[in-house]
C-alpha positions in Angstrom: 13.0 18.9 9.6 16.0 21.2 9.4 15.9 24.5 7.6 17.2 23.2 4.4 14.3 20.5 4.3 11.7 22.7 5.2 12.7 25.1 2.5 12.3 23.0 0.0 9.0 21.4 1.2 7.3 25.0 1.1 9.0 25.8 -2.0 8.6 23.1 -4.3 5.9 24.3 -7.0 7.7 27.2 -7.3 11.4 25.7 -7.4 10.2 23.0 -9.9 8.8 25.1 -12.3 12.2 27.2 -11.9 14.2 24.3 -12.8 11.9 23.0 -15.4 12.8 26.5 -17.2 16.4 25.4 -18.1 16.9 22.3 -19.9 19.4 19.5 -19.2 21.7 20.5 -22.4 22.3 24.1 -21.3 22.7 23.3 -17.6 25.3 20.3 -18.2 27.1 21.3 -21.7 30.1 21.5 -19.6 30.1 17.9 -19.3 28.8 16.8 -22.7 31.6 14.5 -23.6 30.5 12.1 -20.9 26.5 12.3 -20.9 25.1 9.0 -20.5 24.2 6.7 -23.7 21.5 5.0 -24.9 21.1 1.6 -22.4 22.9 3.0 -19.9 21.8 2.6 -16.0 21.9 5.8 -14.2 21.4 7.1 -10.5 20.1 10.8 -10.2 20.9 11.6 -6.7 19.1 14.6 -5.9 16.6 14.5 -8.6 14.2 17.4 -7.5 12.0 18.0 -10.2 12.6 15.3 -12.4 14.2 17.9 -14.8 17.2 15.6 -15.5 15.9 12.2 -15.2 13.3 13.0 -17.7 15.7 13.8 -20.3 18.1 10.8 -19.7 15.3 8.4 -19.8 13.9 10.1 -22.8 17.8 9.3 -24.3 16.8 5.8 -23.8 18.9 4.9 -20.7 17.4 3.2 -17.4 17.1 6.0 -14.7 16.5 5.3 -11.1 16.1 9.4 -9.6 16.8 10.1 -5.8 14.9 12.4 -4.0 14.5 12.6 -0.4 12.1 15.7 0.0 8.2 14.3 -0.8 6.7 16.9 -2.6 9.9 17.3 -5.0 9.7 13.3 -5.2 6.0 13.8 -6.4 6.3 16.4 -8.6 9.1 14.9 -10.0 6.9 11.2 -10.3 4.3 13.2 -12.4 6.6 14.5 -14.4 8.6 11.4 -15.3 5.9 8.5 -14.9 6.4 4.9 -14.6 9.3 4.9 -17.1 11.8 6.5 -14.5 12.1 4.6 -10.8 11.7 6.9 -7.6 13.3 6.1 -4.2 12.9 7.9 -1.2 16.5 7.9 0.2 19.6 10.5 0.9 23.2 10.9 1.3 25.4 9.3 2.5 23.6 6.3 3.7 21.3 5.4 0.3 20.7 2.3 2.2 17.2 2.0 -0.1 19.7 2.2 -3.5 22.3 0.2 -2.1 19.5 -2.5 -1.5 18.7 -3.1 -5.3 21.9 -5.0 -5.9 22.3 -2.5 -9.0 26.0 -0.6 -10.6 25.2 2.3 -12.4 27.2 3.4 -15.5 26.7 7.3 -14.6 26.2 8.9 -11.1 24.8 12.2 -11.0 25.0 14.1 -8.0 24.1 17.5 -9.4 23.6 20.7 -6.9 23.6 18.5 -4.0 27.1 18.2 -2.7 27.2 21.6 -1.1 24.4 20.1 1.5 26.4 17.5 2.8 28.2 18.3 5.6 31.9 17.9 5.2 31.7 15.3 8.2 29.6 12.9 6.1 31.3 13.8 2.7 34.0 10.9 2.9 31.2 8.3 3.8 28.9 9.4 0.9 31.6 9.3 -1.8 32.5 5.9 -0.6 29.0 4.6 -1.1 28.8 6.2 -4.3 32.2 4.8 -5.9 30.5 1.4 -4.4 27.9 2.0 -6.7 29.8 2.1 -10.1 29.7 -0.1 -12.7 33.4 -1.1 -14.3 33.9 2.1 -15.9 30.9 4.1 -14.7 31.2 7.9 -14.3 30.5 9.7 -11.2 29.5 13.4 -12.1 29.2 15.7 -9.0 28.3 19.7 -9.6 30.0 21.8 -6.8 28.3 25.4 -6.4 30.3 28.2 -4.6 28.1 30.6 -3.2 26.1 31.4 -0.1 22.8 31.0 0.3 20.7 33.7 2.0 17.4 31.9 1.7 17.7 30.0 4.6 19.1 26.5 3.4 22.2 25.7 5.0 25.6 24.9 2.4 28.8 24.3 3.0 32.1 25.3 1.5 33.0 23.0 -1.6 36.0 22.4 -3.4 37.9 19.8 -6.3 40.6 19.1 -3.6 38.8 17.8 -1.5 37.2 15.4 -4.4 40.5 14.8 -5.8 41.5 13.3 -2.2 38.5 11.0 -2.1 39.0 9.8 -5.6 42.3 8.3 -4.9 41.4 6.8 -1.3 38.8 4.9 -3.7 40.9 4.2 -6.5 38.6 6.6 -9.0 40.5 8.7 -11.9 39.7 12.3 -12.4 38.4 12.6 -15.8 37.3 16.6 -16.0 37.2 19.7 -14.6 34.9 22.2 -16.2 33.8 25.4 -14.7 30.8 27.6 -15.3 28.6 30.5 -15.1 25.2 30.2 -12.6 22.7 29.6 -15.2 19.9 31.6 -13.2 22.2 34.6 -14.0 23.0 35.2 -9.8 26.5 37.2 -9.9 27.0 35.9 -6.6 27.2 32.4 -7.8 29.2 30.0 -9.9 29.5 26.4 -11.1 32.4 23.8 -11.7 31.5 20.1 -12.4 34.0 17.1 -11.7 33.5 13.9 -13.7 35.6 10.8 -12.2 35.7 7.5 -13.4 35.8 3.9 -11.9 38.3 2.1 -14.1 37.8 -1.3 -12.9 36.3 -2.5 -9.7 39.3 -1.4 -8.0 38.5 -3.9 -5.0 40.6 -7.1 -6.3 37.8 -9.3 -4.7 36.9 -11.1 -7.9 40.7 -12.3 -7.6 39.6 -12.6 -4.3 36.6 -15.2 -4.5 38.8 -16.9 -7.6 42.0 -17.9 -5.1 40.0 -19.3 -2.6 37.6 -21.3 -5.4 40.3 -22.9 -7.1 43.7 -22.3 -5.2 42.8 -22.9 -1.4 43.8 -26.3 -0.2 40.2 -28.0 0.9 39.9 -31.2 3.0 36.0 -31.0 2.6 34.0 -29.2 0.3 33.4 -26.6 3.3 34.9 -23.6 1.7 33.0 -23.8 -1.3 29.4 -24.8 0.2 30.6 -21.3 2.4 30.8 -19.6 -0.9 27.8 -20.6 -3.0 25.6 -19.9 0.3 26.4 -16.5 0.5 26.2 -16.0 -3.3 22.7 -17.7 -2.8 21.9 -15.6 -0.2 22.8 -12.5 -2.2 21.0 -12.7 -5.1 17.7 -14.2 -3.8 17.7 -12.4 -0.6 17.5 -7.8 -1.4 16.4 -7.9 2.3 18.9 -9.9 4.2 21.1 -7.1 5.5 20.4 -6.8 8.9 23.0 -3.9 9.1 25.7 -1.8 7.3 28.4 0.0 9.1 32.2 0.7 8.8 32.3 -0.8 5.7 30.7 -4.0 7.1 27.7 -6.5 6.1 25.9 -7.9 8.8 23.4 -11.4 7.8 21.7 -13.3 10.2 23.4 -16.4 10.9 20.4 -18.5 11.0 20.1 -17.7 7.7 23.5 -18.6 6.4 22.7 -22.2 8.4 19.6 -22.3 6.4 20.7 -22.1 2.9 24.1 -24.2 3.8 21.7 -27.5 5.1 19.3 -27.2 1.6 22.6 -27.4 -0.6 23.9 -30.3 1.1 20.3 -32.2 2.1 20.4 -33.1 -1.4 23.9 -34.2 -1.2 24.0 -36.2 1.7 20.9 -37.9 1.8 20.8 -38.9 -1.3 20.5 -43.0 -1.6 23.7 -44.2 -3.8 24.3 -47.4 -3.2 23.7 -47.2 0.6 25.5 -44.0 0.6 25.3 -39.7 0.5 28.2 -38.5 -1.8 31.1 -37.9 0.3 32.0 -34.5 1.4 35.9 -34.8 3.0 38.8 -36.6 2.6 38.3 -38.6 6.0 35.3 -40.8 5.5 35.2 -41.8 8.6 35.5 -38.6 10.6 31.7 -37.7 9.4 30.6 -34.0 9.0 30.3 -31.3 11.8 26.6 -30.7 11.7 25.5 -34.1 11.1 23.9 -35.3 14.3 22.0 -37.7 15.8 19.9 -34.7 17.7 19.3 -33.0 14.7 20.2 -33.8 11.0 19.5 -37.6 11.4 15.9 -36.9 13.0 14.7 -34.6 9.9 16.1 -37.2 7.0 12.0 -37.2 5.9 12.3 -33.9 4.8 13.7 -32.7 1.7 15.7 -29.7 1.1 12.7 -28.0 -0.6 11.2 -28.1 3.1 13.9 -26.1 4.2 12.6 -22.5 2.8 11.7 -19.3 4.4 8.2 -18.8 5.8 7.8 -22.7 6.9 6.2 -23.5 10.1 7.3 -27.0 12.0 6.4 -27.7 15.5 7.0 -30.8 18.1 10.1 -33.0 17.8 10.9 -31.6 14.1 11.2 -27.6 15.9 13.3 -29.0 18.4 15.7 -31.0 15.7 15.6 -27.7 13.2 17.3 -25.7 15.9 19.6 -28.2 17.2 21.1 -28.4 13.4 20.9 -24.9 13.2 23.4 -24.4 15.9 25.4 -27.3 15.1 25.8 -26.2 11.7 26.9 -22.6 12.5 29.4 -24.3 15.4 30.8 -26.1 12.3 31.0 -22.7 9.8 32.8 -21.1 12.0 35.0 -23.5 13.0 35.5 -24.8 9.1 35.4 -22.2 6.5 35.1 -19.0 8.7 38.6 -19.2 10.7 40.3 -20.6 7.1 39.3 -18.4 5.0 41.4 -15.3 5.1 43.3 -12.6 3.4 47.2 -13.1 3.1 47.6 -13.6 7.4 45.8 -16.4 8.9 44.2 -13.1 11.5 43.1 -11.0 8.2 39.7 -13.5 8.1 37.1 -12.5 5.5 34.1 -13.8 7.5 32.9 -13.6 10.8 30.1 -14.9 13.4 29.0 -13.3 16.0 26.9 -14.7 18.7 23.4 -13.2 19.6 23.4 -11.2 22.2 20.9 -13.0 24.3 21.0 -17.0 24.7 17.9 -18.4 22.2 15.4 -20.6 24.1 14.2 -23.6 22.4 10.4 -23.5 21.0 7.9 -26.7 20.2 7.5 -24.1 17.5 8.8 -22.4 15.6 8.6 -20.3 11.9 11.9 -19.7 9.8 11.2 -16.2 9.6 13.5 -13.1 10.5 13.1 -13.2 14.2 14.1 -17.6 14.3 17.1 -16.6 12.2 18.7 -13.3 14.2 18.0 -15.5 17.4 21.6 -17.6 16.0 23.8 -14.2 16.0 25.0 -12.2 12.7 27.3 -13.5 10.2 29.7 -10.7 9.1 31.5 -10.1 5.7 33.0 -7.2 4.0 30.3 -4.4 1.6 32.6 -4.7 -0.7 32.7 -8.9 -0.9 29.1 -8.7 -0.1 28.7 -6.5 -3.3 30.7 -8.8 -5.7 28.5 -11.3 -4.5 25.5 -9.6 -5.8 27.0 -8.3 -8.7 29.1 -11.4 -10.5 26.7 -14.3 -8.7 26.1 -15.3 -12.4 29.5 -15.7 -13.1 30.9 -17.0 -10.2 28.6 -19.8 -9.1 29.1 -21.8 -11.6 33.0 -21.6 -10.5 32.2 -22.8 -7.5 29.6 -25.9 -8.9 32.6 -27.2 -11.1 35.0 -27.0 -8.3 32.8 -28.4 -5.9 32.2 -31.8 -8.3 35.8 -32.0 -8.9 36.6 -31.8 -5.1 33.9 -34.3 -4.9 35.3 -36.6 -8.2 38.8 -36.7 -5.6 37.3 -38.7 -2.8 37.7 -42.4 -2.6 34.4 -43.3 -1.4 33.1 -41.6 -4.7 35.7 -43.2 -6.7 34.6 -46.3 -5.3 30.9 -46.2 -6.9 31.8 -44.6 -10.2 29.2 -41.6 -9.6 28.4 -40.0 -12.8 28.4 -36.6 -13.7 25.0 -35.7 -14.3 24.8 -37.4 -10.5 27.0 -35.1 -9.1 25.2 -31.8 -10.7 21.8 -33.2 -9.8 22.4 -33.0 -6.2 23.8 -29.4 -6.5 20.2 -27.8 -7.7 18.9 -25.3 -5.6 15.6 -25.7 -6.2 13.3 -28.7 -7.4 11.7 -27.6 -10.8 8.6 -30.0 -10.0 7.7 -28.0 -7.1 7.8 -24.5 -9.1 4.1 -23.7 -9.0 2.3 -26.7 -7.3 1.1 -24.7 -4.4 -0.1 -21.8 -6.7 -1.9 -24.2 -8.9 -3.6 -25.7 -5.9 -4.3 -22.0 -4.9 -5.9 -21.5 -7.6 -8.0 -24.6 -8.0 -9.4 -24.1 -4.4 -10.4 -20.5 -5.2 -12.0 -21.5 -8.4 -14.3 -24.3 -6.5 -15.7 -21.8 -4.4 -16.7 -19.4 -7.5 -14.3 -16.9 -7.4 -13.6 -15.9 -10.8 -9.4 -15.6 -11.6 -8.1 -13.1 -14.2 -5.1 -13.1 -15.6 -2.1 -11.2 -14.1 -1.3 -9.7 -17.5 -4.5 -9.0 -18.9 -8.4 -9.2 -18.1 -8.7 -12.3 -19.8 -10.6 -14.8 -16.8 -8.9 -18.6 -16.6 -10.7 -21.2 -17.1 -9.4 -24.8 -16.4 -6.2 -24.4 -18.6 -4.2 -21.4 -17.3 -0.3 -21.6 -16.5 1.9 -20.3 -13.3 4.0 -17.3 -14.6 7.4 -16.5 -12.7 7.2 -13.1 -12.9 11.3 -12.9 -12.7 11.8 -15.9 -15.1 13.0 -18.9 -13.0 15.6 -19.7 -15.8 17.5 -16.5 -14.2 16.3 -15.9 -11.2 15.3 -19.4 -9.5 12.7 -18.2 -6.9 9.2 -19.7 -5.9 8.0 -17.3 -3.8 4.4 -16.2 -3.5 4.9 -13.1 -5.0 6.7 -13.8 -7.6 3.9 -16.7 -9.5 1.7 -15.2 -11.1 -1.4 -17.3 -12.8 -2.0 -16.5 -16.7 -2.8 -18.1 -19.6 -1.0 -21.0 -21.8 -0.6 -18.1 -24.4 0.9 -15.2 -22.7 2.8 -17.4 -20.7 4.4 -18.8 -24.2 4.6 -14.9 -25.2 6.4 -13.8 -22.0 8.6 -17.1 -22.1 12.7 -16.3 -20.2 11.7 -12.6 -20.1 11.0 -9.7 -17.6 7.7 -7.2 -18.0 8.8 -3.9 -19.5 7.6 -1.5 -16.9 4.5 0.1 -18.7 2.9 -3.9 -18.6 3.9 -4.5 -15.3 2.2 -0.6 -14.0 -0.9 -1.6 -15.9 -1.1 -5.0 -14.6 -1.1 -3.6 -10.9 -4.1 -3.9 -9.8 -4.9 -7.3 -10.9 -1.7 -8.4 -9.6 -2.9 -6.9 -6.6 -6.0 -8.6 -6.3 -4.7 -11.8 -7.2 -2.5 -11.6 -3.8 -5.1 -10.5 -1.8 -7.5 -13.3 -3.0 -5.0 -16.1 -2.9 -2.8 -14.9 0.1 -4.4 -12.1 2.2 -7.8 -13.9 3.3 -5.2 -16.6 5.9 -3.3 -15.8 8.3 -0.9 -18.5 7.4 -0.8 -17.7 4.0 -0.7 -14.0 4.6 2.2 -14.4 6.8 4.5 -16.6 4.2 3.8 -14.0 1.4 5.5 -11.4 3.2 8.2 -13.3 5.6 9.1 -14.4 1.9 8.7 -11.0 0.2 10.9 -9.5 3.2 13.6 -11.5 2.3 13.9 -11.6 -1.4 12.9 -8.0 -2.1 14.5 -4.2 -2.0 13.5 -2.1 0.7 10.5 -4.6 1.8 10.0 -2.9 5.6 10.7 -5.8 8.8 7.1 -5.9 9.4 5.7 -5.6 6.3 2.0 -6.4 5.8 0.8 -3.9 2.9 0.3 -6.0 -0.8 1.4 -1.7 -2.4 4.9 -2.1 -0.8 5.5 -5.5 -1.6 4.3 -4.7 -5.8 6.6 -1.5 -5.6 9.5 -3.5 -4.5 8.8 -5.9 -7.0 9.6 -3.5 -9.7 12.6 -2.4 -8.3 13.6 -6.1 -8.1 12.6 -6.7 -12.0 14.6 -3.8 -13.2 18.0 -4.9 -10.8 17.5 -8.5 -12.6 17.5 -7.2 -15.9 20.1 -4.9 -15.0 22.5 -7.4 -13.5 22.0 -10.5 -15.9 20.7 -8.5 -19.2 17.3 -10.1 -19.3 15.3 -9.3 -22.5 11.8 -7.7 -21.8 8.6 -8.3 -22.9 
């Protein structure tokens, strides 16, 4: 703990109440003009007390308050309560805010940027213009002044913020300077409020050209496209690794959601025949083998999903298609893909650094899916991905059928529309909550008694499955996120997220109801949380704690709602 730290670990009752004893309105007048409005998401890096996000949330906007020091962060929780989200992160890697897939409208980094060495100053303000929405506000607070208290600071100027703001294509809105509102002579204030006029990135234009514009002999490209769109909204906890402006996924991974989008599609029985993915009939696809895709046509591409366990000749077939599938990425889509020179390539594979032995066994979990290498795209891609997923897979769906319509072997058997869009689902809807139902049917025969997730009401023989993030939004059949309820609150709670009051009070049956149905098998035990892993925020590798998995369920609700404006119940 350096010296900074460890001043404000021994020093936190007293600098709380300190900073309690000014209010938000006297200490940021300066910047009135631009305080946040009601609905508006906002980041309060360096929270402390709470002092700030208290007020903000109280204005009726959505406040997710950084604090890296515990007993700041605690004092802070008390003060705020469930209404406000806590994370336990720093500059200028916020790796556990850059994991909620959120854009804030307002950025407030308020008495903090004096801390940050100037070495790490040019990282932190990229991440944080990263994090704006179109037209969000980033509002930093720059005290000149030394400290003689023992925390370390560093010289500060507008300069040097002005220089970053235009490497990152941010407009200065306001510079406003001001007296030190604990009266110290010695001290002063001046706060710089920038702005992100659009997403200044271009990759939107980006995702469009290659959608619609590129020239395509199979439908690789696209399947490329809507896999890592896939793979960024479901999966919070799929980065392996950010650096130098880089994503890193596991390739196993990619190969895993690009076989259950075309299982459906090439499988499928139309009059002797899959749907046709190239121009070329008769040159066949890439990863469609006789030592892998052709032994596994039993299963469906449901079978295909994280946390499932095969063994015997079907292990051995799964990670023969696996490599052929990733041989035929990044021969396809990854080395025709680029950026104005055929060398400028937006995606890249990287093989694993040691070669993967073949198992009679094997789970699709994190360790099966690094074992095929890293697949490598750019933060900023990776974060229109996240962001626009909504808007852009259905781009790619449309283009896909029409590539599709253009093929003669299609033409041939007049395949209908509705055809076509059938076997682009991700997800079969029968399957949603079978194996929950049958959870809970089992643990009902044996006498347990099964509350509702949302109340104490106990289920009898009717009940209903509740996706927690509504399915109609967020299609996702995980463990975790089914949730067993009665036929009336289900009807209540309908396309709609819990408001996070309900979902703090329904914790502990929640809770319980994962420890009953999941926690007592190993098997099931380990599904809930290779799945939870995956598709949640800041879920650790080896996570085996039901609290972590409920807390990053929250954060996952409120990055839904923020991203696709999902009512709340």
């Amino acid at each position: 703990m350096n010296s900074t730290s460890l001043f404000y670990s021994q020093n936190a009752l007293e600098l709380a109440e300190q900073y309690n004893g000014l209010d938000f309105k006297s200490v940021h007048q300066s910047w009135k003009l631009y305080w946040p409005e009601l609905g508006s998401n906002v980041l309060d890096i360096g929270a402390g007390s709470g002092r700030d996000a208290k007020w903000m949330n109280e204005q009726g906007c959505e406040v997710i308050a950084v604090e890296p020091n515990d007993a700041l962060r605690q004092i802070g929780q008390q003060s705020t309560g469930p209404e406000v989200t806590w994370l336990n992160d720093s500059l200028p890697v916020l790796k556990n805010v850059q994991s909620l897939g959120m854009r804030f409208d307002l950025i407030l980094v308020s008495a903090v940027w004096m801390h940050l060495a100037p070495s790490l100053r040019e990282r932190a303000f990229r991440k944080l213009s990263n994090l704006l929405s179109p037209n969000g506000k980033l509002v930093i607070s720059l005290r000149h002044g030394a400290f003689t208290d023992g925390r370390q600071g560093f010289s500060v100027s507008v300069e040097e913020l002005e220089k970053f703001s235009k490497d990152h294509a941010l407009q200065l809105q306001l510079v406003s300077g001001s007296e030190d509102n604990l009266q110290r002579a010695d001290v002063s204030w001046q706060t710089v409020v920038l702005n992100l006029p659009d997403d200044g990135a271009g990759n939107l234009n980006t995702v469009r050209r290659i959608i619609v514009n590129d020239s395509k002999s199979a439908t690789y490209k696209l399947a490329l496209l809507r896999t890592l769109l896939r793979i960024a909204d479901a999966h919070s906890g799929a980065v392996l690794d950010r650096s130098d402006g880089k994503i890193a996924l596991s390739a196993g991974l990619v190969a895993l959601y690009w076989v259950r989008q075309f299982k459906r599609l090439i499988d499928v029985d139309i009059e002797g025949h899959g749907i046709q993915q190239n121009s070329n009939a008769t040159k066949g696809l890439g990863f469609v083998k006789d030592d892998g895709w052709n032994k596994l046509k039993h299963l469906s591409a449901d079978d295909f999903s994280i946390g499932a366990l095969y063994v015997g000749e079907e292990a051995k077939a799964i990670q023969k298609l696996f490599t052929h599938t990733i041989s035929t990425i990044k021969a396809g889509p990854v080395t025709f893909i680029y950026q104005g020179d055929k060398q400028n390539k937006l995606f890249e594979i990287q093989a694993a650094d040691k070669r993967r032995k073949y198992s009679d066994a094997i789970i699709l979990d994190s360790e099966f899916f690094t074992g095929f290498g890293q697949f490598i795209l750019d933060e900023k891609l990776w974060g229109c991905f996240r962001l626009y997923h909504s808007w852009i897979e259905p781009l790619v769906v449309n283009q896909w059928v029409k590539e599709m319509q253009r093929f003669k072997l299609n033409q041939d058997r007049n395949i209908s529309l509705q055809s076509y869009h059938d076997c682009l689902v991700w997800i079969d809807s029968s399957r949603d909550t079978r194996d929950v139902r049958k959870r809970v049917d089992e643990l009902q025969a044996e006498g347990k008694v099964i509350h509702s997730a949302w109340s104490n009401t106990v289920l009898k023989s009717q009940y209903d499955v509740d996706h927690c993030l509504p399915f109609a939004y967020w299609p996702n059949n995980d463990k975790w996120n089914l949730l067993p309820t009665t036929s009336n609150e289900n009807r209540r709670k309908s396309d709609r997220v819990p408001k996070a009051k309900r979902l703090f009070d329904s914790k502990e049956r929640i809770i319980e109801w994962w420890q009953i149905a999941w926690g007592s098998d190993p098997l099931h035990q380990q599904r809930f949380f290779t799945e939870a892993i995956f598709s949640l925020p800041n879920v650790p590798a080896q996570c085996n704690d039901f609290e972590e998995v409920f807390e990053a369920m929250g954060l996952q609700i409120r990055g839904v709602r923020s991203r696709l404006l999902v009512s709340e119940w």
